[in-house]
N, C-alpha and C positions, 0 to 999 in steps of 0.2 A: 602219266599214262598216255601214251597212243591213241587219237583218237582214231573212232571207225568212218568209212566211208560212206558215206550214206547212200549212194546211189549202189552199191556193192551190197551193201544189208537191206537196202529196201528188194533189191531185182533177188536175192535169197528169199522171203517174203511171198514174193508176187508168186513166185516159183513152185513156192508149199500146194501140197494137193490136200493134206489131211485136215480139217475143218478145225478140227481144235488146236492142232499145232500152230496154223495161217494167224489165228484168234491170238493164242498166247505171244506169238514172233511179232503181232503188231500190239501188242502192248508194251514188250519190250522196245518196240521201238520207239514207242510214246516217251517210255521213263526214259533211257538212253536221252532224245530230244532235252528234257527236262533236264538233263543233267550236263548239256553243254555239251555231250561225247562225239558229233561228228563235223568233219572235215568233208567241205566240197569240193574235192580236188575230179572233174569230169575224166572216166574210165574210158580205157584206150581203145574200146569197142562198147557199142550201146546194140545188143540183140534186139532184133526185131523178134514179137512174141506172137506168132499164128494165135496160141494156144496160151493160157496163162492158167497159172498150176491150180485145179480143181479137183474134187474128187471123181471118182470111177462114174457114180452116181450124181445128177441124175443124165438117162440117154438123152443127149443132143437131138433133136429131131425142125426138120422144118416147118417155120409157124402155122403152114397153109396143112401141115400134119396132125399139129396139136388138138387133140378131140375138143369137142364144145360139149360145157358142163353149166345146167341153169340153178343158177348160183342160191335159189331157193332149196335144193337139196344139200346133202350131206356131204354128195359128192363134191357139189360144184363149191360150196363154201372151203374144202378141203382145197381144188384145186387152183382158189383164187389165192388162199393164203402160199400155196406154191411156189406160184408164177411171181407172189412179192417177194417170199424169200430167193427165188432165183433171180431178181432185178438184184436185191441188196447185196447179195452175195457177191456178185458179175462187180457192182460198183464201188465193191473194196478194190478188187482187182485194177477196176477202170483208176483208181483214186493213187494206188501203189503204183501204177503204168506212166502216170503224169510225173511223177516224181522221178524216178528211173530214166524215163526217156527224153524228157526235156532238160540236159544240166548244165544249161546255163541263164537259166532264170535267177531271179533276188532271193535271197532265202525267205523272204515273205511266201514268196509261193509254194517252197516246201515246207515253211509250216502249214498254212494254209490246207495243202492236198494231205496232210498226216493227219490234220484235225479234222478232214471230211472221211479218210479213211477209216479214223476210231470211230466215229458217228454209225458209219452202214455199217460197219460191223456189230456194232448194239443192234441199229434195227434187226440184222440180220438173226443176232441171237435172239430177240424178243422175238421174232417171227416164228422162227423153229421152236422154242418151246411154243406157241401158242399151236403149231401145227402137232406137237404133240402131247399137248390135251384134246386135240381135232382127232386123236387116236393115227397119228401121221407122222412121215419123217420127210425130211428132204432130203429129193434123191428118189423117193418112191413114185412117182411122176414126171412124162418125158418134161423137156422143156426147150426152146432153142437158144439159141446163142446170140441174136443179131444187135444186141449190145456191142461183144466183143468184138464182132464183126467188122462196127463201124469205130470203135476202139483203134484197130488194127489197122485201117483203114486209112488213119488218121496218123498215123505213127512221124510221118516227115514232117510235121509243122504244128505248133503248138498253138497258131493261132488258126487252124481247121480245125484242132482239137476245140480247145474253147466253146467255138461256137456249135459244130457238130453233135458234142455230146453234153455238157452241161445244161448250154443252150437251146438246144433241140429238143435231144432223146430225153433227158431227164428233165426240161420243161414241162413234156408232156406228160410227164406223171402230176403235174401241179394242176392241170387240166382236167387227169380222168378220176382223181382221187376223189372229189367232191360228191359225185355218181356213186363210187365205192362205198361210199359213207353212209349215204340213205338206202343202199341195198343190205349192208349190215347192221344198219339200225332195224331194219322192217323185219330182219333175222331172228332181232335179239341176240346179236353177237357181240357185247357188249367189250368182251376185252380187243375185241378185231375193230372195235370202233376207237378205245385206247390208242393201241398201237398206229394204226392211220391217221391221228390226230398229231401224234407225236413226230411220224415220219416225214408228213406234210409242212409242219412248222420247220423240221431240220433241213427239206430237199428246197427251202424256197432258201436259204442260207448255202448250201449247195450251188445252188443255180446261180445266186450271187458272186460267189465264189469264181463262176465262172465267166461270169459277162466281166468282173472286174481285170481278171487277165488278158480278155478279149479287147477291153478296152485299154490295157496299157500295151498290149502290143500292136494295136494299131496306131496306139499315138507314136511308140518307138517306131514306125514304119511308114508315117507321116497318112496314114489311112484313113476315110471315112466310116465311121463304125458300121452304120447305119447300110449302109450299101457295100462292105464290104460281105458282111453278116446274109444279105441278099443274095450277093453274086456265090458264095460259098454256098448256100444252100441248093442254088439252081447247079452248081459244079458238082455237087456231092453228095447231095441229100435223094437216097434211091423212095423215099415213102412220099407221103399223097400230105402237105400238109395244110391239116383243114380243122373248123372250130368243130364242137367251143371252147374257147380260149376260157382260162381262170386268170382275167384279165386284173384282179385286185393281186393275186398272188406275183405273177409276171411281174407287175411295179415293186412290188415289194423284193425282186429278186434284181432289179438295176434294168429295166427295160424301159428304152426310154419315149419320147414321145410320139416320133415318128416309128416305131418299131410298134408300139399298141395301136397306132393307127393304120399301120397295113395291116396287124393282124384281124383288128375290127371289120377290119374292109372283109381279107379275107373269111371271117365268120361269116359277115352276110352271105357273100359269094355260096359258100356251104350250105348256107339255112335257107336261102332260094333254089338249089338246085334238088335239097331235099324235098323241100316242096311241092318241086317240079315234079319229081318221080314217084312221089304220092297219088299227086295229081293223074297221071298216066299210066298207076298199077290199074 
């Protein structure tokens, strides 16, 4: 039998808008995997993806739009679990997008990105069902995009990707998660505490995932990790990046010694300037 292409079945995939369809196509793509059926032979055009196939629902809107909801009500517990099933969701996509658009990488890293893609996709279902015992769906809440954004963003080079979004954007989920935790505990939201335990332990294997390609393509490009990771963020990083750091998780995700020590620095930096503005309301 013929095998499939992979990077032709994963961009069909990334492409899906219908939530359970997306869900089912990456499972087949898992077993397929398993079964030895694809050929990496790199397609004679690689689409850049503005847009990557989601459903109608929910409205895109800009962050500085998105209402504020105090996460002690009903609402705002509704609208936190939301916002994570819209990260997870966005980070199938993000996961199907590496695969797709990088092909000429070691098959390591396509297994690698298909095994983080099946992962956010659990989170993602454990998330949405939990939103709908919250009497909720996803979809019913705007949300923005600026994951994909910087997904897209990233699209020419897989070593801005790397560090951009693994190491960055979805670092900092290792960072705000710990916060999330004791505000659903004080809830008694206990399966929202589950789930966050679970996605935490999978997102620092994630983020490994991605300093470990970060770091084999700057060794293939004779690069400094440490300062490349630097200059990339001052070239392309549009947000404010500032502590607290979840500087046990960060190690545990391949960050290494001078990299926890700028960001310590910068933590202080942050926890002084907070200070300051305390000081002066």
């Amino acid at each position: 039998m013929a095998k499939l292409n992979i990077f032709t079945t994963v961009y069909e995939c990334l492409m899906t808008q219908e939530l359970d369809a997306k869900v089912q196509k990456l499972q087949a793509l898992q077993e397929l995997w398993s079964e030895d059926a694809f050929e990496f032979t790199p397609t004679a055009e690689i689409h850049r993806v503005p847009d990557a196939g989601r459903p109608e629902l929910p409205i895109l809107v800009s962050p500085k739009d998105l209402p504020k909801r105090r996460l002690g009500s009903k609402e705002g517990q509704v609208a936190l679990m939301h916002s994570i099933a819209h990260i997870e969701f966005n980070a199938v996509n993000l996961a199907l997008d590496a695969i797709y658009r990088f092909q000429t990488m070691p098959r390591a890293y396509y297994q690698d990105w298909l095994g983080v893609a099946g992962e956010e996709s659990y989170h993602f279902q454990m998330v949405r069902e939990h939103l709908y015992h919250l009497g909720a769906e996803y979809g019913d809440l705007t949300a923005h995009n600026g994951l994909w954004l910087t997904t897209y963003e990233t699209d020419h080079d897989p070593l801005v990707r790397m560090a951009l979004v693994p190491r960055t954007l979805e670092a900092r989920g290792l960072d705000v998660t710990p916060p999330m935790l004791q505000k659903l505990r004080a809830i008694g939201d206990k399966r929202g505490v589950e789930i966050l335990k679970i996605l935490l332990r999978d997102e620092i294997g994630h983020v490994e995932v991605g300093t470990r390609w970060f770091r084999y393509l700057c060794a293939e490009r004779g690069l400094n990790p440490f300062n490349t990771f630097k200059e990339i963020l001052e070239n392309y990083y549009h947000g404010d990046l500032r502590g607290p750091f979840n500087i046990e998780a960060r190690i545990a995700a391949g960050f290494c010694e001078d990299e926890i020590a700028w960001l310590t620095s910068i933590e202080s930096q942050s926890a002084k300037a907070v200070a300051a503005n305390k000081a002066n309301a």
